[in-house]
N, CA, C and O atoms as a GROMACS GRO file, in nm:
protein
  596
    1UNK      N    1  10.888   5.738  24.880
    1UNK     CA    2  10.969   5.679  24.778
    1UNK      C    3  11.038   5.557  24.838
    1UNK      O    4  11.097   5.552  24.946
    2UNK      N    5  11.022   5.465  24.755
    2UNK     CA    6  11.091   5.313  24.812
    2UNK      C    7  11.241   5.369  24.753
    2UNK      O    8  11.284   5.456  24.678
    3UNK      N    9  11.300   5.235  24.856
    3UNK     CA   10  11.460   5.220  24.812
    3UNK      C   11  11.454   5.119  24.730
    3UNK      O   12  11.389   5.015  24.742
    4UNK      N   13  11.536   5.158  24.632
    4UNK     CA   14  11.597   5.069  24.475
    4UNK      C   15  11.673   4.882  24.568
    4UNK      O   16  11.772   4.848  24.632
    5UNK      N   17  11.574   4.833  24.526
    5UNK     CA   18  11.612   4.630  24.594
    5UNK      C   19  11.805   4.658  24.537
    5UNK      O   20  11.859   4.712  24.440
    6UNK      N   21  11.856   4.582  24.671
    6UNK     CA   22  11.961   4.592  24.632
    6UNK      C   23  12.030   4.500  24.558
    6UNK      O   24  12.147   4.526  24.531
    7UNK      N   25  11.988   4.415  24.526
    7UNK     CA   26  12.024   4.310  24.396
    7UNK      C   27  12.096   4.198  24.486
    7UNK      O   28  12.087   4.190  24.609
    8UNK      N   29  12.179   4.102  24.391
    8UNK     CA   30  12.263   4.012  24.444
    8UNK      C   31  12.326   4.077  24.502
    8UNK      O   32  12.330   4.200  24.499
    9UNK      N   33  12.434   3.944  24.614
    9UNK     CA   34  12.497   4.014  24.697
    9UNK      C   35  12.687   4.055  24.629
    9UNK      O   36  12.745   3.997  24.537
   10UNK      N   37  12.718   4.125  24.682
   10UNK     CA   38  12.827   4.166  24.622
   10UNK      C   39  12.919   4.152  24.663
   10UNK      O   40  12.936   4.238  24.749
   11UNK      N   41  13.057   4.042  24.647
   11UNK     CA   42  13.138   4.007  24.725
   11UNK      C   43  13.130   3.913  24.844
   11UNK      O   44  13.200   3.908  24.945
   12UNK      N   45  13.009   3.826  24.800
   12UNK     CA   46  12.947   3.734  24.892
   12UNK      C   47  12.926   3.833  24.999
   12UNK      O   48  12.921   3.777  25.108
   13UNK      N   49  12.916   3.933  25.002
   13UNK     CA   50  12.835   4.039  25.131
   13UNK      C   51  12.627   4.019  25.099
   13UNK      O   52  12.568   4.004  24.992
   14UNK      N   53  12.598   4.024  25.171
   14UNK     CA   54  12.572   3.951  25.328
   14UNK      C   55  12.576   3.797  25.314
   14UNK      O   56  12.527   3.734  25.221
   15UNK      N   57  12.627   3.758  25.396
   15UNK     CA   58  12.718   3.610  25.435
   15UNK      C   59  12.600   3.583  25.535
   15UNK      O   60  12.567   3.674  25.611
   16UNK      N   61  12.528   3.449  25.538
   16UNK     CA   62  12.493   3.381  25.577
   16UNK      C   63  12.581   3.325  25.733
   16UNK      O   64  12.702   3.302  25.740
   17UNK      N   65  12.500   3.315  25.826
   17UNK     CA   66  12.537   3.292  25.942
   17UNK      C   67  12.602   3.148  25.916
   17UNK      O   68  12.564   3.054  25.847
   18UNK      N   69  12.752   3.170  26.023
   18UNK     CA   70  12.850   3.073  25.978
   18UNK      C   71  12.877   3.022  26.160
   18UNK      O   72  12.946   3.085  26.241
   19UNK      N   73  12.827   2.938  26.179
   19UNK     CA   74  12.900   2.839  26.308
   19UNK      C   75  13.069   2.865  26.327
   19UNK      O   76  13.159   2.849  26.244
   20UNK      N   77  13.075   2.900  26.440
   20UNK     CA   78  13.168   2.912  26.455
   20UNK      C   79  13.249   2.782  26.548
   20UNK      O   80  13.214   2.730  26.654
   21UNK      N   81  13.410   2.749  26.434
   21UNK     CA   82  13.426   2.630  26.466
   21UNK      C   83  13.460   2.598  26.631
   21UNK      O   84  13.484   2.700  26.695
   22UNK      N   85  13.463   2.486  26.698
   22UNK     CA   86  13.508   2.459  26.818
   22UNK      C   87  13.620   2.377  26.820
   22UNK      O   88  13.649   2.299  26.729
   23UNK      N   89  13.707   2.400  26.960
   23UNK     CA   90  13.839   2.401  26.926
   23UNK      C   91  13.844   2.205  26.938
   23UNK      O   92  13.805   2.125  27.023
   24UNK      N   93  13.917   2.192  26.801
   24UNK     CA   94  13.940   2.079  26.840
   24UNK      C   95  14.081   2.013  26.884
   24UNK      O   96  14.190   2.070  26.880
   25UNK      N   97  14.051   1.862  26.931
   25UNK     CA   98  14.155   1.830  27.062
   25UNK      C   99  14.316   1.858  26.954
   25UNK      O  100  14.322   1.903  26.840
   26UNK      N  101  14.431   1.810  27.050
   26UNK     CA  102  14.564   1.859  26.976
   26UNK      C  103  14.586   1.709  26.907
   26UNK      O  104  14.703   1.679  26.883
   27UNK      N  105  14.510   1.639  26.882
   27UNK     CA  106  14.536   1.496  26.806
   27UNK      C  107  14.522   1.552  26.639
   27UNK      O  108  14.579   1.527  26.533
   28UNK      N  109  14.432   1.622  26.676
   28UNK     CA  110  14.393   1.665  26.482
   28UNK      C  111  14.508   1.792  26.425
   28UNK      O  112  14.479   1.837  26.314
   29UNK      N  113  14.596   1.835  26.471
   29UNK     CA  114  14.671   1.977  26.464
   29UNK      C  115  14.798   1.846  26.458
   29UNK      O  116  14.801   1.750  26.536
   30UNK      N  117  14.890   1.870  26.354
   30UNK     CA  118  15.028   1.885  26.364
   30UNK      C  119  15.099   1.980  26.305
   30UNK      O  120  15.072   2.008  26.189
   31UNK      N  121  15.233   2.066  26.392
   31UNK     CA  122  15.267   1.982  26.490
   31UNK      C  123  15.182   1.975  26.545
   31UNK      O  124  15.077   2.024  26.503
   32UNK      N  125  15.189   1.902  26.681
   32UNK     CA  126  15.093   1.890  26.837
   32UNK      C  127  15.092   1.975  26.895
   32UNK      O  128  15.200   2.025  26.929
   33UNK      N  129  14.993   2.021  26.925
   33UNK     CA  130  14.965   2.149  26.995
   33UNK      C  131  14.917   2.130  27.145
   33UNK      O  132  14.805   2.087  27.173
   34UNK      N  133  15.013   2.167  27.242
   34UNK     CA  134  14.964   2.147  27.404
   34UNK      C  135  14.765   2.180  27.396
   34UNK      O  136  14.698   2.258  27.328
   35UNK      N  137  14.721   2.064  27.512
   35UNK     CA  138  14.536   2.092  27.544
   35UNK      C  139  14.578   2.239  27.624
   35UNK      O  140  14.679   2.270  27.689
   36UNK      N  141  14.474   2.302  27.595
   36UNK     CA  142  14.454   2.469  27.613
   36UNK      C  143  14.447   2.482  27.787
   36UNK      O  144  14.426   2.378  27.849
   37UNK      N  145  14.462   2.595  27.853
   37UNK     CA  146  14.467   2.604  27.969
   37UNK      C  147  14.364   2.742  27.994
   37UNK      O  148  14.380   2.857  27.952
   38UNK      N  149  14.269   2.695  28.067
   38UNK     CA  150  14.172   2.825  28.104
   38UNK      C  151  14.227   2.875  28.232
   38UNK      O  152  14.262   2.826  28.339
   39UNK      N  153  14.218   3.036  28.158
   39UNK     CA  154  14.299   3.126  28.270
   39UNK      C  155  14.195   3.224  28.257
   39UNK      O  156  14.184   3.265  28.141
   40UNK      N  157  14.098   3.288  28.359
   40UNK     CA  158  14.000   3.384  28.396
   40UNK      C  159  13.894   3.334  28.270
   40UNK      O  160  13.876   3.416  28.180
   41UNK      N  161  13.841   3.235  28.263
   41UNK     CA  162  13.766   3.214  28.191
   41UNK      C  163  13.843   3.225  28.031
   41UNK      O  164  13.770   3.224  27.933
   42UNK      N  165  13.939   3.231  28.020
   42UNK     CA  166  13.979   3.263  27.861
   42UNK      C  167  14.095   3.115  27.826
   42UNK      O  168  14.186   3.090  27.904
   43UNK      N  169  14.071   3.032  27.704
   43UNK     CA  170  14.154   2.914  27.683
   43UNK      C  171  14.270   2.977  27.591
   43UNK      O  172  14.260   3.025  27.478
   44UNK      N  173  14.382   2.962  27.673
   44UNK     CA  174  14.471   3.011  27.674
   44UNK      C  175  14.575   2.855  27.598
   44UNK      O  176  14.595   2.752  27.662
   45UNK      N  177  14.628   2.880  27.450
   45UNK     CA  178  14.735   2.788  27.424
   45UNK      C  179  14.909   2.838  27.445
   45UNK      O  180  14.958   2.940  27.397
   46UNK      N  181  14.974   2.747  27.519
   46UNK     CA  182  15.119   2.826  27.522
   46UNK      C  183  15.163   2.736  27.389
   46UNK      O  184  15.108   2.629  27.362
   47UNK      N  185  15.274   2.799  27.306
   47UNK     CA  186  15.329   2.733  27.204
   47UNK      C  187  15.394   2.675  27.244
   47UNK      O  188  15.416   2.694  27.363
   48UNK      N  189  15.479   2.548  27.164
   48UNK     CA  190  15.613   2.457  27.259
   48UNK      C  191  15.684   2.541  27.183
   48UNK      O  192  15.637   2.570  27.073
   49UNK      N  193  15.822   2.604  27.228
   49UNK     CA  194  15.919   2.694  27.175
   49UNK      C  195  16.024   2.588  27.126
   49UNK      O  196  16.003   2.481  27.183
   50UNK      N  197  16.124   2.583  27.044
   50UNK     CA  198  16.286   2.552  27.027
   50UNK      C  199  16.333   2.539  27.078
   50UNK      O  200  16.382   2.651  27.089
   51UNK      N  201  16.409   2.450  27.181
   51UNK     CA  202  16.473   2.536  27.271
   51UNK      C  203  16.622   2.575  27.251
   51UNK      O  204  16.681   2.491  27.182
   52UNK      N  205  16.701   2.679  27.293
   52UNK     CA  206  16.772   2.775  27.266
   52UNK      C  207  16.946   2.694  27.286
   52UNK      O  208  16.983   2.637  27.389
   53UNK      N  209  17.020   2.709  27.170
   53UNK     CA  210  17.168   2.652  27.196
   53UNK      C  211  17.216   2.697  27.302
   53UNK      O  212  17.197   2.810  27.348
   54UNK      N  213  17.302   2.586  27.361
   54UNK     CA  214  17.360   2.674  27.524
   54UNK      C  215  17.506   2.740  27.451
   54UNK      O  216  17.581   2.695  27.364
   55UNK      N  217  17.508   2.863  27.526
   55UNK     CA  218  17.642   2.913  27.420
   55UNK      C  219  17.776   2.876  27.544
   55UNK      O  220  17.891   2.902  27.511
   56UNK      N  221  17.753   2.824  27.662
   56UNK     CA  222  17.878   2.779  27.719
   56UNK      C  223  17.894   2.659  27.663
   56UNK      O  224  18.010   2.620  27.660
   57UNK      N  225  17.808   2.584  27.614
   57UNK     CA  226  17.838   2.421  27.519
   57UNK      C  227  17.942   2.478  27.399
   57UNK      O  228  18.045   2.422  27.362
   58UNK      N  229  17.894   2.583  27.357
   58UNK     CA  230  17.970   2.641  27.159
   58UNK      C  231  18.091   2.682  27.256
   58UNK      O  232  18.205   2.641  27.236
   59UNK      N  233  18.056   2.771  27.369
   59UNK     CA  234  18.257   2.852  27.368
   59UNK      C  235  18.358   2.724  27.431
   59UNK      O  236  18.479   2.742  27.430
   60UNK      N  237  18.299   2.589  27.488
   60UNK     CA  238  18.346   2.502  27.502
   60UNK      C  239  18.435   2.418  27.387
   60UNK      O  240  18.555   2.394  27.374
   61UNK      N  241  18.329   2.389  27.318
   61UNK     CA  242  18.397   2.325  27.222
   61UNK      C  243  18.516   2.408  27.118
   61UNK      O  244  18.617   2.371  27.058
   62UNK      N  245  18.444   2.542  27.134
   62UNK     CA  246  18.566   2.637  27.047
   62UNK      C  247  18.686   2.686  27.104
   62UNK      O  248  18.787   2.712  27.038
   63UNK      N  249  18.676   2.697  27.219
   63UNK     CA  250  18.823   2.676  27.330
   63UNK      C  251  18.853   2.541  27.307
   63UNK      O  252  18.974   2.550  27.290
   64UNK      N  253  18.831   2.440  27.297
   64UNK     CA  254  18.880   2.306  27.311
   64UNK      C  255  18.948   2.290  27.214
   64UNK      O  256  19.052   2.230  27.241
   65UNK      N  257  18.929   2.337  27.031
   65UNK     CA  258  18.957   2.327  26.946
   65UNK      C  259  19.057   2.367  26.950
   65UNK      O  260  19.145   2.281  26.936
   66UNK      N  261  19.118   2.546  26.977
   66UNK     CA  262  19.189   2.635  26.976
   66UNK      C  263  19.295   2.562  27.089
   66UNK      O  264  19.412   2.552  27.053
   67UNK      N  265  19.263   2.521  27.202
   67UNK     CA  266  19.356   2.455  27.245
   67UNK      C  267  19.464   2.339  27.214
   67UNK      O  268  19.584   2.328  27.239
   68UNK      N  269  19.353   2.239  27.138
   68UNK     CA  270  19.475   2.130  27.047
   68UNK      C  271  19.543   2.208  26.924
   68UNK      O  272  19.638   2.157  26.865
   69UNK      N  273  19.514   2.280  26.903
   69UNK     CA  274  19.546   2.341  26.766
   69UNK      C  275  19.661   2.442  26.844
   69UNK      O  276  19.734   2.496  26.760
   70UNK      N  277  19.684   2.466  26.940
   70UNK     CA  278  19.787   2.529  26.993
   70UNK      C  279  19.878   2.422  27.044
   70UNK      O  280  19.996   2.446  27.021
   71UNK      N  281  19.862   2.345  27.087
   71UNK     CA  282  19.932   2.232  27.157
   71UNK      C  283  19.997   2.118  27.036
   71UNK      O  284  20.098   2.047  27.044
   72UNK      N  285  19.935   2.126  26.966
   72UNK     CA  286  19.982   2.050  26.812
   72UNK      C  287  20.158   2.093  26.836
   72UNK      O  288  20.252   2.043  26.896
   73UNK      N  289  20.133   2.238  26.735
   73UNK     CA  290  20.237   2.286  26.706
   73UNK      C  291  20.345   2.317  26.827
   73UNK      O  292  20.461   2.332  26.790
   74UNK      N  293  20.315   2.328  26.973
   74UNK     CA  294  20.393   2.304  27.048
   74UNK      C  295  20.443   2.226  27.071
   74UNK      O  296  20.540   2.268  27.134
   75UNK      N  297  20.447   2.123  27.064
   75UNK     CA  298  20.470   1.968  27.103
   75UNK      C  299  20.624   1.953  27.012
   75UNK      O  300  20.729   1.919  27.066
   76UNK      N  301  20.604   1.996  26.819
   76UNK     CA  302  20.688   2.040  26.769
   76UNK      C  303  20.844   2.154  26.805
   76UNK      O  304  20.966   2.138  26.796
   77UNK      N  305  20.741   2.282  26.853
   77UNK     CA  306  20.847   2.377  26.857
   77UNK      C  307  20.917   2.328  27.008
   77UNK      O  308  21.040   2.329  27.015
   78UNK      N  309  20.844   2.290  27.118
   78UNK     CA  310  20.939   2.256  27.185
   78UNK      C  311  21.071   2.155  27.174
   78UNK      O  312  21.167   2.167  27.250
   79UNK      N  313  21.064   2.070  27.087
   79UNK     CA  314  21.190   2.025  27.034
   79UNK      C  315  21.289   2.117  27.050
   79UNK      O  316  21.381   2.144  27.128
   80UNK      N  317  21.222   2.170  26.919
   80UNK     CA  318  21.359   2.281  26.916
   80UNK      C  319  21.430   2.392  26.986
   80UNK      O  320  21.550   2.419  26.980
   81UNK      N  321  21.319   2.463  27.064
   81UNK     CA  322  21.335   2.588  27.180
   81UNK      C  323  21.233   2.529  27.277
   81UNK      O  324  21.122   2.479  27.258
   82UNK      N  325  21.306   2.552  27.392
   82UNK     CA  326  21.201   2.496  27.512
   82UNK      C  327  21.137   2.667  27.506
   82UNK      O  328  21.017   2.653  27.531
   83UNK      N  329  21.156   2.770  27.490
   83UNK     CA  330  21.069   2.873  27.548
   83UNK      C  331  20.959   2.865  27.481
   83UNK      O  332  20.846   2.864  27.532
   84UNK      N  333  20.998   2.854  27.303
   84UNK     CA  334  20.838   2.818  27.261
   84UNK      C  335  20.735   2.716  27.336
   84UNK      O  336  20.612   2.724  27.348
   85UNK      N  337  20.832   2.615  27.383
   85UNK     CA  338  20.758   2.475  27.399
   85UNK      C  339  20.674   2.558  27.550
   85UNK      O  340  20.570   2.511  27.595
   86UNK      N  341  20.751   2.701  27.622
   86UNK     CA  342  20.678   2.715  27.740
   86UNK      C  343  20.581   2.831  27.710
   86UNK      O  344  20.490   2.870  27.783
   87UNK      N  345  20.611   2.870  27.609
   87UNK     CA  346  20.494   2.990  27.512
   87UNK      C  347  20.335   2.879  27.499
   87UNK      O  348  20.229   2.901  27.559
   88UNK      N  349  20.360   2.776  27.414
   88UNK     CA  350  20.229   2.691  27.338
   88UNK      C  351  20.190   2.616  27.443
   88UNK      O  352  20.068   2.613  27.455
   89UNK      N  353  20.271   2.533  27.551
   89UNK     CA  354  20.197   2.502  27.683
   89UNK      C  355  20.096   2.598  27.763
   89UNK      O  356  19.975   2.577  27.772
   90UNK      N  357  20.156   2.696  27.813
   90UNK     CA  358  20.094   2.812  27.866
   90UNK      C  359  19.959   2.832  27.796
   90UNK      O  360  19.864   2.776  27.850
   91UNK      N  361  19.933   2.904  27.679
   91UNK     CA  362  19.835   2.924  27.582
   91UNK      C  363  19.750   2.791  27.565
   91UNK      O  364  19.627   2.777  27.557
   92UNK      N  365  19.856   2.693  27.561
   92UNK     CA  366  19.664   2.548  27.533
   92UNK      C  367  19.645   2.504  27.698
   92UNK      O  368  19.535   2.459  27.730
   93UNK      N  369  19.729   2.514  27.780
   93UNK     CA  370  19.706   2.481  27.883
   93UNK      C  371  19.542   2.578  27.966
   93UNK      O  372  19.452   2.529  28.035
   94UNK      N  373  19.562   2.721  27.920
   94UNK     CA  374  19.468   2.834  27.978
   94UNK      C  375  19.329   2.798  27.876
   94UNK      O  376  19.215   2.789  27.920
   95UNK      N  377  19.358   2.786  27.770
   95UNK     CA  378  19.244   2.733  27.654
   95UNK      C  379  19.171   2.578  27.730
   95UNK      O  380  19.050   2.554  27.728
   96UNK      N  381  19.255   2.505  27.779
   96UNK     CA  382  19.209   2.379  27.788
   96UNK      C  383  19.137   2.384  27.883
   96UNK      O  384  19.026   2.333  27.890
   97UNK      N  385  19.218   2.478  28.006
   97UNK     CA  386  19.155   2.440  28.169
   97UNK      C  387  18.994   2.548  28.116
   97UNK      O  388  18.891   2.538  28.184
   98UNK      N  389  18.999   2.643  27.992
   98UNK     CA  390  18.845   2.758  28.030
   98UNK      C  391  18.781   2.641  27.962
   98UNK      O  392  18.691   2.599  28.036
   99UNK      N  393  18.793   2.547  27.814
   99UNK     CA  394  18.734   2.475  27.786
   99UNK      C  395  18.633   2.349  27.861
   99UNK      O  396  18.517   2.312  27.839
  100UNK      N  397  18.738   2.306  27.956
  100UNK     CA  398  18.680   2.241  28.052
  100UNK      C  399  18.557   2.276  28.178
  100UNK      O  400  18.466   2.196  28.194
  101UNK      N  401  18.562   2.351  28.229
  101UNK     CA  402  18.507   2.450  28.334
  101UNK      C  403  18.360   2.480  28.259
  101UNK      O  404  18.252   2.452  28.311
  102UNK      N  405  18.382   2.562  28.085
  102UNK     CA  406  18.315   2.543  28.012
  102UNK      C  407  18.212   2.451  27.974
  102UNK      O  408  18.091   2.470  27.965
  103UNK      N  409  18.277   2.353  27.954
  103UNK     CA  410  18.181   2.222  27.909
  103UNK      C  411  18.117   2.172  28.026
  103UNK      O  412  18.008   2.120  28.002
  104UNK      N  413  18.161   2.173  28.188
  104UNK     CA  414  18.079   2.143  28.289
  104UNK      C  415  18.016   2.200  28.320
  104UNK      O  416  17.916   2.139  28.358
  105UNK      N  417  18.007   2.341  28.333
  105UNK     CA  418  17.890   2.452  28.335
  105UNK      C  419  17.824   2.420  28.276
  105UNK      O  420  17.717   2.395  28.331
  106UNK      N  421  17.834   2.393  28.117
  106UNK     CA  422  17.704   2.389  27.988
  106UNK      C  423  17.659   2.240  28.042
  106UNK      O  424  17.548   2.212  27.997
  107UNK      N  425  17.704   2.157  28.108
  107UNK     CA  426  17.633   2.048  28.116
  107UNK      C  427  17.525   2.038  28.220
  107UNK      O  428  17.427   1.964  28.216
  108UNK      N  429  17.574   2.166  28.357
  108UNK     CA  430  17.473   2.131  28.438
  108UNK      C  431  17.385   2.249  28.415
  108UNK      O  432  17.300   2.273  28.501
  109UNK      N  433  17.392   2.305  28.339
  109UNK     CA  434  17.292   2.430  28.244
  109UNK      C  435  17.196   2.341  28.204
  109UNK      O  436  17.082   2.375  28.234
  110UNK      N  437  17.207   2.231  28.142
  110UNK     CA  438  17.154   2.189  28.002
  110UNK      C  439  17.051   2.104  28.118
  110UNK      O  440  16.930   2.130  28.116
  111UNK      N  441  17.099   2.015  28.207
  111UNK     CA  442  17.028   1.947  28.284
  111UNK      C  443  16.931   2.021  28.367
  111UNK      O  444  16.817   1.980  28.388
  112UNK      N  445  16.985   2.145  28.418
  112UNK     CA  446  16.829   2.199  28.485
  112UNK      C  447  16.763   2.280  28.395
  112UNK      O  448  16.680   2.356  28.446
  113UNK      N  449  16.776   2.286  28.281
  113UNK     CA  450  16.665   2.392  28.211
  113UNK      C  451  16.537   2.296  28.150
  113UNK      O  452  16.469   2.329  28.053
  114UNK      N  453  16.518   2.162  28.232
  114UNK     CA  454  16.473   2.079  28.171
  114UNK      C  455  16.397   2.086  28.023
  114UNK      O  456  16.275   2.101  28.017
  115UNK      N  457  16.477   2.073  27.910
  115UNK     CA  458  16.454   2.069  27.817
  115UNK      C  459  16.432   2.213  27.688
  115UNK      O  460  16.402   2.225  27.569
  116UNK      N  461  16.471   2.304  27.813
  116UNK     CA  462  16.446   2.471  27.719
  116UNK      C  463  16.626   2.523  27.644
  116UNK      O  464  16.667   2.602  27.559
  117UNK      N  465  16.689   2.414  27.746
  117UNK     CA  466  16.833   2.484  27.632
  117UNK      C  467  16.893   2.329  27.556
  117UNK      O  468  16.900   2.222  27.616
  118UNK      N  469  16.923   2.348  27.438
  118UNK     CA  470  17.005   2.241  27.376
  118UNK      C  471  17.163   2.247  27.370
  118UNK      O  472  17.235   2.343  27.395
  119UNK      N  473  17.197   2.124  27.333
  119UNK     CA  474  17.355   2.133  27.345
  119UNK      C  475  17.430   2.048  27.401
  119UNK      O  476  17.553   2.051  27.408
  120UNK      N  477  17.335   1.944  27.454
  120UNK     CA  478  17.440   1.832  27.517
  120UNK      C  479  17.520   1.795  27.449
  120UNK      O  480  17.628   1.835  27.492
  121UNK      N  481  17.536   1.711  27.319
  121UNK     CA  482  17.604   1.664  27.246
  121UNK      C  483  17.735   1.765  27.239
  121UNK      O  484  17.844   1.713  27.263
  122UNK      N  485  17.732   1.862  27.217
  122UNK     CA  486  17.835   2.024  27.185
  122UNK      C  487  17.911   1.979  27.358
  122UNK      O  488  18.012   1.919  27.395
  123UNK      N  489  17.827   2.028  27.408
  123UNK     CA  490  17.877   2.006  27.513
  123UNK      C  491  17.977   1.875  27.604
  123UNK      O  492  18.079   1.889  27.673
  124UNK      N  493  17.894   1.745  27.569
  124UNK     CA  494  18.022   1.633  27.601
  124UNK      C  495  18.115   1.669  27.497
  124UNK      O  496  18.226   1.665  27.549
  125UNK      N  497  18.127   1.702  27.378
  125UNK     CA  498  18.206   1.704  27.269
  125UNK      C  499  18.334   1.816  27.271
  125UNK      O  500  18.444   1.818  27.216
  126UNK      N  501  18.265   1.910  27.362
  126UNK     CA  502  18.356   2.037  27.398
  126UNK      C  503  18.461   1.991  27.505
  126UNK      O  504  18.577   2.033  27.506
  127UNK      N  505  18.395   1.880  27.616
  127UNK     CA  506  18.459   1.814  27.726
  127UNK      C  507  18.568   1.741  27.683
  127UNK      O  508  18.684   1.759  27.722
  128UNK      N  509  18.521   1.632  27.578
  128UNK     CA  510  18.603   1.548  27.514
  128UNK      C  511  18.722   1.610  27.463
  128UNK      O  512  18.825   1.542  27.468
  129UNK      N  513  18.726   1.707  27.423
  129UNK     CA  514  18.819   1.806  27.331
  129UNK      C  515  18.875   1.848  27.439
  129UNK      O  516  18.974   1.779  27.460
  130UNK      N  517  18.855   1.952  27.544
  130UNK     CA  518  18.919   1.976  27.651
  130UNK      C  519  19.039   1.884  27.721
  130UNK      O  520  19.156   1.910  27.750
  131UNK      N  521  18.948   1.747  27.738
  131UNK     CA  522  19.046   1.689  27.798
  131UNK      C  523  19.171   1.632  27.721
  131UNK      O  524  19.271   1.592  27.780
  132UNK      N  525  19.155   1.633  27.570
  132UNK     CA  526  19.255   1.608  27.439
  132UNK      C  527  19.368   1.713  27.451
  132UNK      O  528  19.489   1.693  27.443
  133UNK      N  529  19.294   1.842  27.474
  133UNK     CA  530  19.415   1.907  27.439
  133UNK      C  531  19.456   1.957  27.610
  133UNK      O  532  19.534   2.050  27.632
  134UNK      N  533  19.401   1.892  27.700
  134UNK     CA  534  19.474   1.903  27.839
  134UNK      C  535  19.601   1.801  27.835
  134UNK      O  536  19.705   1.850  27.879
  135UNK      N  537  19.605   1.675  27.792
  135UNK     CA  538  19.678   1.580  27.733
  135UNK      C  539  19.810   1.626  27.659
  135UNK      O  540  19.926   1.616  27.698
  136UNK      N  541  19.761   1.678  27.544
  136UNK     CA  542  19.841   1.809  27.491
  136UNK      C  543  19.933   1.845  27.538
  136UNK      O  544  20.048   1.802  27.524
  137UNK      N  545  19.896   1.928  27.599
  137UNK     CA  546  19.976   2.038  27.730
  137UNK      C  547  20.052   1.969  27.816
  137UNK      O  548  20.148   2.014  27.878
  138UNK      N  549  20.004   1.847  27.820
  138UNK     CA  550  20.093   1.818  27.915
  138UNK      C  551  20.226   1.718  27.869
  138UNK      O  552  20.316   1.688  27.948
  139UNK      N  553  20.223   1.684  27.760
  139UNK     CA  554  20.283   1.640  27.687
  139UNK      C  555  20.449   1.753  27.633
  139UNK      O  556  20.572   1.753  27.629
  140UNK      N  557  20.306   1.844  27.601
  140UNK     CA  558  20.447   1.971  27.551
  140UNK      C  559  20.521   2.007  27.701
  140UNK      O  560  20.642   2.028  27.707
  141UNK      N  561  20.456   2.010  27.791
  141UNK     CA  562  20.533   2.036  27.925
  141UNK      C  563  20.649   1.957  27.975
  141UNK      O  564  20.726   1.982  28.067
  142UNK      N  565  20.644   1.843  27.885
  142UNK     CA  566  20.710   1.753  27.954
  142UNK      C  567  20.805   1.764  27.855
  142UNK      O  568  20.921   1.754  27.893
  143UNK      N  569  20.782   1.784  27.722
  143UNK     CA  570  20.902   1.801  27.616
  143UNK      C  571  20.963   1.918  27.620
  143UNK      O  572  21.053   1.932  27.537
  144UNK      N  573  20.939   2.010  27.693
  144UNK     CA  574  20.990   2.119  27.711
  144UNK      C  575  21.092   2.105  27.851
  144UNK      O  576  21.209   2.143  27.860
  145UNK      N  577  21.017   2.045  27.945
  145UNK     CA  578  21.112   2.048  28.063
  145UNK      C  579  21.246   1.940  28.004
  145UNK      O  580  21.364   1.968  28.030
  146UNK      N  581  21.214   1.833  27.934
  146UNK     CA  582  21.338   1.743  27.942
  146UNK      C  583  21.400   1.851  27.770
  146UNK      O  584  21.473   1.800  27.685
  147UNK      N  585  21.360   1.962  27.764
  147UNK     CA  586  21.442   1.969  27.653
  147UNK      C  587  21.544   2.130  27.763
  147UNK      O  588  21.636   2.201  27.723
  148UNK      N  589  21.496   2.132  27.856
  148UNK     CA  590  21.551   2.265  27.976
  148UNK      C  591  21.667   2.206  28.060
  148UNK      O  592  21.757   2.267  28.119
  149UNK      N  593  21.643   2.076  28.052
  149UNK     CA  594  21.724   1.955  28.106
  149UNK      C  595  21.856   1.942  28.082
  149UNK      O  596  21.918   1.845  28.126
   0.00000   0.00000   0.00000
């Protein structure tokens, strides 16, 4: 007994032999895709990654903030009570000096990870701020001592 012809194909099943494509260079791919690297005979592509926010650049700039924003209102209350004026010195003074320390760490972070952490900008910007509200501080220190005077 013959077998019943199996008719057209069903679901484009059986598929005609298909070339399989070859890789082409990273000019035709965007984004750009690094040329492949053969490792034990196998072409191996690494992806280019993001690279990653430095978070001593962010706690920089967010100590820096918290520091003028403490030193503001000191600058004020020491007028009136030098202890406040030695309360809000103290507090932006410790904010200012971690801000700082901060922002130079994240800077020489940022420089040797050649190019895998971001954040410079955060980072001079955290510095900049640091040294604003080191200014600050020292300002209220001084309105506090001539108000102890």
């Amino acid at each position: 007994m013959q077998p019943a012809h199996p008719g057209p194909p069903v679901h484009g099943y059986p598929q005609p032999y298909q070339q399989v494509p070859q890789f082409q260079p990273a000019a035709y791919y965007w984004p750009p895709v690094p040329a492949p690297v053969v490792i034990d005979g196998f072409q191996i592509v690494q992806p280019r990654l993001r690279p990653i926010p430095s978070g001593p650049a962010i706690g920089s700039l967010v100590a820096g903030i918290g520091a003028v924003l403490g030193a503001l209102p000191g600058m004020l209350f020491a007028i009136v009570t030098p202890w406040a004026g030695v309360t809000f010195f103290m507090s932006s003074a410790l904010f200012g000096i971690g801000a700082l320390f901060l922002a130079l760490h994240a800077r020489k972070q940022i420089r040797g990870a050649n190019g895998g952490i971001s954040g410079k900008g955060v980072a001079l910007t955290g510095l900049i701020v640091a040294i604003v509200a080191l200014s600050f501080a020292a300002i209220t220190a001084l309105i506090t001592t001539a108000n102890f005077l």
